[in-house]
Structures are given as structure tokens and as C-alpha cells.
C-alpha positions in Angstrom: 0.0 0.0 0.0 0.9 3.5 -1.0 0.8 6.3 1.8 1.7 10.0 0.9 3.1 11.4 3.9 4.4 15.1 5.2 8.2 14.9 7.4 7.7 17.9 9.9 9.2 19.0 12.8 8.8 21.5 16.0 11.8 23.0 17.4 13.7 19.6 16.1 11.6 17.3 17.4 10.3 15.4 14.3 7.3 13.6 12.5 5.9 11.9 10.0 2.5 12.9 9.4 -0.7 11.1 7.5 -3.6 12.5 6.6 -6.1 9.7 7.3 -9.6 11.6 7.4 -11.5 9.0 5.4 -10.3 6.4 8.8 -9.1 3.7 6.1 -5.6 3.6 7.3 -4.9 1.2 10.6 -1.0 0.9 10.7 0.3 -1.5 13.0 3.3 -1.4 15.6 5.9 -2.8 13.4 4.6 -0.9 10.6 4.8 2.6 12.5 8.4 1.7 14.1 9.4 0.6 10.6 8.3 4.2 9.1 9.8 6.0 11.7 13.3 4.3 11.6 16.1 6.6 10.7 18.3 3.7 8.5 15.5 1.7 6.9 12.1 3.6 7.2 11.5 7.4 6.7 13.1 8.6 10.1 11.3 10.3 12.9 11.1 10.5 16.6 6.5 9.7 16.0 4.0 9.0 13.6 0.8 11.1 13.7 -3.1 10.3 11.9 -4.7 13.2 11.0 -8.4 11.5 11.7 -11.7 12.4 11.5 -13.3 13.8 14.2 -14.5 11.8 17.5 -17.4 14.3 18.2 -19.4 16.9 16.5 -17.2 19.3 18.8 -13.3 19.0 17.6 -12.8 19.1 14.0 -10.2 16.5 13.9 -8.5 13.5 15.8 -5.0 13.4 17.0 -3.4 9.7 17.2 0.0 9.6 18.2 2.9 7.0 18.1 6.6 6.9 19.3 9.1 5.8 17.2 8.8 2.3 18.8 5.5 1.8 17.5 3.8 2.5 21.0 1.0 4.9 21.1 0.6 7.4 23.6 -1.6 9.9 24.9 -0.3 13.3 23.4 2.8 16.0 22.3 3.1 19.1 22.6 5.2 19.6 19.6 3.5 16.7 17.6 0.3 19.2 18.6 1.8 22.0 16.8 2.4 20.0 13.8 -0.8 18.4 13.8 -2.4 22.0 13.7 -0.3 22.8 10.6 -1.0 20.0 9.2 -4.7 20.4 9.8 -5.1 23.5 8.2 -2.3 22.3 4.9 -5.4 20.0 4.7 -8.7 22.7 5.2 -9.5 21.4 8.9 -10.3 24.1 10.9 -10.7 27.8 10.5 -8.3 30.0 9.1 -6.4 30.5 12.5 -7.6 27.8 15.3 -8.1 23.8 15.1 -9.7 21.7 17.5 -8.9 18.2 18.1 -9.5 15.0 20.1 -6.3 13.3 21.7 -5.7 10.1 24.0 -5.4 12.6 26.6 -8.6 15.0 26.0 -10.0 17.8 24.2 -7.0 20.3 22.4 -7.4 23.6 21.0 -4.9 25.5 19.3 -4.6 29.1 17.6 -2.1 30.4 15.0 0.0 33.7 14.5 2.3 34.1 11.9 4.7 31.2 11.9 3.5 30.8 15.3 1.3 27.6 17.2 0.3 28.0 20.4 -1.6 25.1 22.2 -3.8 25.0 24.9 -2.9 21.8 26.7 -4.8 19.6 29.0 -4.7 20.6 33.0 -1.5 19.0 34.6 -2.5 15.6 36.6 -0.7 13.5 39.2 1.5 16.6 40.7 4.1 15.0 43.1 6.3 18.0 44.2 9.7 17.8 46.0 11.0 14.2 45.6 13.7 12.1 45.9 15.4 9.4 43.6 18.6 7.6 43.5 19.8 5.5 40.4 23.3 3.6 40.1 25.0 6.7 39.5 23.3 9.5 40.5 20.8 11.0 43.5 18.4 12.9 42.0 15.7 16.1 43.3 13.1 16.1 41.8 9.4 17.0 40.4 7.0 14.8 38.5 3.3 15.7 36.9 1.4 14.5 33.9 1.2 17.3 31.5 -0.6 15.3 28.9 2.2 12.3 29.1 4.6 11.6 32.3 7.5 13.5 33.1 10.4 13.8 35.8 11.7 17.3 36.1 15.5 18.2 37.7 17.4 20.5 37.9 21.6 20.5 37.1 24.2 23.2 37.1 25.0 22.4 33.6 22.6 20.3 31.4 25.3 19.9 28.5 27.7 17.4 31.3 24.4 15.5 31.6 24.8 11.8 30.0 20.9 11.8 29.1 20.9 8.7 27.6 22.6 6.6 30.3 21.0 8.6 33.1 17.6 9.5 31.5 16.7 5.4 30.5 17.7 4.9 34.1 15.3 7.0 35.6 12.8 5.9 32.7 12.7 2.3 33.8 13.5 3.4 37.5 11.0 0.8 39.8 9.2 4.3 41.3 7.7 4.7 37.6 6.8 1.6 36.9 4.8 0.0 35.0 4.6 3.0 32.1 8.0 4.7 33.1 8.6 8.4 32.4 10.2 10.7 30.0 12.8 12.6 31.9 14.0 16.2 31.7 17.3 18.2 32.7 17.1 21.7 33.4 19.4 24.4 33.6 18.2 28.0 35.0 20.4 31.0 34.1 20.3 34.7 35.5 20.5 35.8 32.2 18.1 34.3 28.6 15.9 31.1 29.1 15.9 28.1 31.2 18.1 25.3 29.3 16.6 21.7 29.0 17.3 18.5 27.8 14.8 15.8 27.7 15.1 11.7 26.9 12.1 10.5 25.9 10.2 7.1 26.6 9.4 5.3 23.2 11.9 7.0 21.5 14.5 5.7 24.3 17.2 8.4 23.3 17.3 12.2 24.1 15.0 14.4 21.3 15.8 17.5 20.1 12.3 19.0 22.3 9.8 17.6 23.6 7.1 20.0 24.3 5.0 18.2 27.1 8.8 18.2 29.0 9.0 22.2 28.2 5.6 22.5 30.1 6.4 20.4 33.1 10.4 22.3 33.4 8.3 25.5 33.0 5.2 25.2 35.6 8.2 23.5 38.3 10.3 26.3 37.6 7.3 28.8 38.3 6.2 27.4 41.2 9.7 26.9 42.8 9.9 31.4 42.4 12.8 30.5 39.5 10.7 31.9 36.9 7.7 34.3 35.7 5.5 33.7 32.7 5.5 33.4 30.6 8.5 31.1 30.8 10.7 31.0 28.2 12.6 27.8 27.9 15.4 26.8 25.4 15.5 23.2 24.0 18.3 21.3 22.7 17.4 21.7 19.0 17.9 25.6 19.4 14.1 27.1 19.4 12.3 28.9 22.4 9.3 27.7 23.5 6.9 29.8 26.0 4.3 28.1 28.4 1.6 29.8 30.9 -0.7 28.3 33.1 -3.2 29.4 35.8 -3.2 28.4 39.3 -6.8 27.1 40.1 -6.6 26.1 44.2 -4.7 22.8 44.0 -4.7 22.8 39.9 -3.0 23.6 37.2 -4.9 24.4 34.2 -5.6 26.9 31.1 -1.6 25.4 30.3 -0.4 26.7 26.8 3.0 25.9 25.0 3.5 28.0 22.0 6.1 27.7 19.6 6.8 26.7 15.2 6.0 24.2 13.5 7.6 23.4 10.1 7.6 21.3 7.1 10.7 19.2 6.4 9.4 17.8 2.8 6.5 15.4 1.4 6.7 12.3 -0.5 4.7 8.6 -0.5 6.0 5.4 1.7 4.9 2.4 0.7 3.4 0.5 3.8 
């Protein structure tokens, strides 16, 4: 079977993305790991659908999949992408999309070469924690911003060895069975706070992950290390911004904004 595809990327962090509105197209595991292998399929770090809508309230359905062929609730940069893509194929109006995710309702607006999404409210907050793995003792923060993620904070992100120490903490017994993605921040006086993120299904550091840039952002705000909205810089070299409200004990209202771009099209066959 022949599939026409789109490569895109936000801030680095890349995707292949189908447009799948008529609901024909059911890939499988192997088949989405084998498209999103960098030496023998088309290369990316997930796989989006571009679906048709759950609900007469969203216009369009989000599925996501890692690069393992596992699908997961959301992205915040896959989100971004998934907007563009939206409107490249006339879902939406001319500046806002809805959508349906694993993880809930999206909505997300467009100015200029900019996406801004409004994310789901934050779940499972656990503030002020403690981890040790073989190496390392850890501080940290964890919260569900749409997918899991483990939030510390270094003196210098780029002497971090994300891969070694970030699948330890992603297989680390206090996250099983699912795991966690896990995220390395660096806050500076001066410009953005730095992060670096390795990511669970992709089981390597990414170039951004935007559900990491919103948890580093809200534990940085409500540790007094930041002010929104937070700017924070990601490995691939873009700045992302994230607000959020404080609603008694929740988090909600959450937006990351930030580009989205396309990398090229062609057609993959399946």
C-alpha cells in the first residue's frame, strides 16, 4: 500500500505525518516503528493520523505513536504539527483547530509562523521528591502534563549523559509499570531556562519535547525560578513559551507556543 506522507518537525523534534480523514488507514506497531526508523524507514522520533473527528465538537482526531510503535496519549510539539497539518489540509478555521487526543480535548490558535496550544490541565503533581539511580541522587518533580515526566534541575545540562541517566530513571521501579520521560534543566540569571529531555518510546534524548518544556516550565514557576510566561530553550535551538493558571490545588488553562515546520512530502509504501 501506497501512503503520501508530510516529514515535519517542532523545534527539532520530528514527525511523519498522514492524513487519514477518510479512517481507512490502521498501521500497525511494526509498521509505525518501521516508518519512523532513521536507516530503513523514513526517520522520525513519532508517527501522527490526522483522523476524523471523535465528536461533533473538535474538527479532527489526533493519534500519536513513538518511534517504537507505541502509542501514547499526546505531544506538545506533535500538537503543533498536527495543527499545521490540519489546516495544509482545510481542517479548521483560518487560524484555530480543535482536536481529540488520547489525553482529552486540544485547541490551538495560530499567529504568523507561530502555534500556540492549549494543553490539558496538569495531573498527578508530586512535588519535592527524591530518587537515586546507580549513578546518580536525584531532586526532583513529576506531573502528567498530557504524558509523564520527571523534572530536575543541574548546574550544567550539557555534562548531563541523558541517555545513560535518562533510561535509568525511565525504567526506574518508582515509575513503573509505564516509566517516564525525563527532563534536565538548567536555570540561568541571564536568557531562558536550558533543558534537555530523553524521551520514553523514543528511548534516546530528542531535540524538544514540548510536554517536557511544560512540566520544566510550571516546576520552575512554582519553585519562584521563573515568571511567565516562561521562556525555555531546548536542545534543538528554538524557544518555547508556556503559561498556566493556578486554580486552588490545579493547574490548568496550560499553553505551549512555539513553530511548527515542514521538512518535505513524498509517499512510503506500507
Amino acid at each position: 500500500m501506497e501512503i503520501e506522507f508530510t516529514k515535519m518537525h517542532g523545534a527539532g523534534n520530528d514527525f511523519v505525518m498522514i492524513e487519514n480523514l477518510n479512517g481507512q488507514i490502521e498501521l500497525t506497531r511494526e509498521q509505525v516503528a518501521r516508518l519512523c526508523d532513521r536507516r530503513f524507514g523514513i526517520g522520525s522520533d513519532g508517527l501522527i493520523l490526522l483522523n476524523p473527528p471523535a465528536n461533533d465538537q473538535v474538527h479532527a482526531t489526533m493519534l500519536y505513536y513513538n518511534a517504537d510503535g507505541g502509542r501514547v496519549d499526546m505531544c506538545g510539539n506533535g500538537a503543533r504539527c498536527f495543527t499545521f497539518f490540519a489546516l495544509q489540509n482545510k481542517i479548521g478555521s483560518e487560524s484555530e483547530v480543535s482536536f481529540m487526543t488520547d489525553a482529552g480535548p486540544m485547541k490551538a490558535t495560530v499567529e504568523g509562523d507561530q502555534f500556540t496550544i492549549n494543553m490539558t490541565p496538569v495531573k498527578d503533581l508530586r512535588r519535592d521528591q527524591t530518587l537515586a539511580t546507580d549513578n546518580n541522587e536525584y531532586a526532583y518533580d513529576f506531573m502528567n502534563t498530557g504524558v509523564e515526566h520527571f523534572v530536575t534541575f543541574v548546574e550544567d545540562v550539557s555534562k548531563v549523559e541523558i541517555r545513560e541517566e535518562g533510561s535509568a530513571i525511565r525504567y526506574h521501579e518508582a515509575f513503573a509499570p509505564k516509566g517516564t520521560n525525563a527532563n534536565f534543566a538548567e536555570f540561568t540569571d541571564e536568557g531562558p531556562i536550558k533543558v534537555r529531555t530523553y524521551e520514553r518510546g523514543v528511548e534516546d534524548e530528542t531535540l524538544a519535547c514540548g510536554t517536557g518544556v511544560t512540566a520544566v516550565a510550571i516546576i520552575a514557576c512554582l519553585k519562584g525560578l521563573a515568571t511567565q510566561p516562561v521562556s525555555v530553550l531546548v536542545a534543538g535551538g528554538d524557544t518555547l513559551k508556556v503559561t498556566f493558571e493556578e486554580n486552588g490545588d490545579s493547574l490548568e488553562n496550560v499553553t505551549l507556543t512555539g513553530p511548527a515546520k515542514v521538512a518535505y512530502k513524498g509517499q512510503v509504501t506500507v
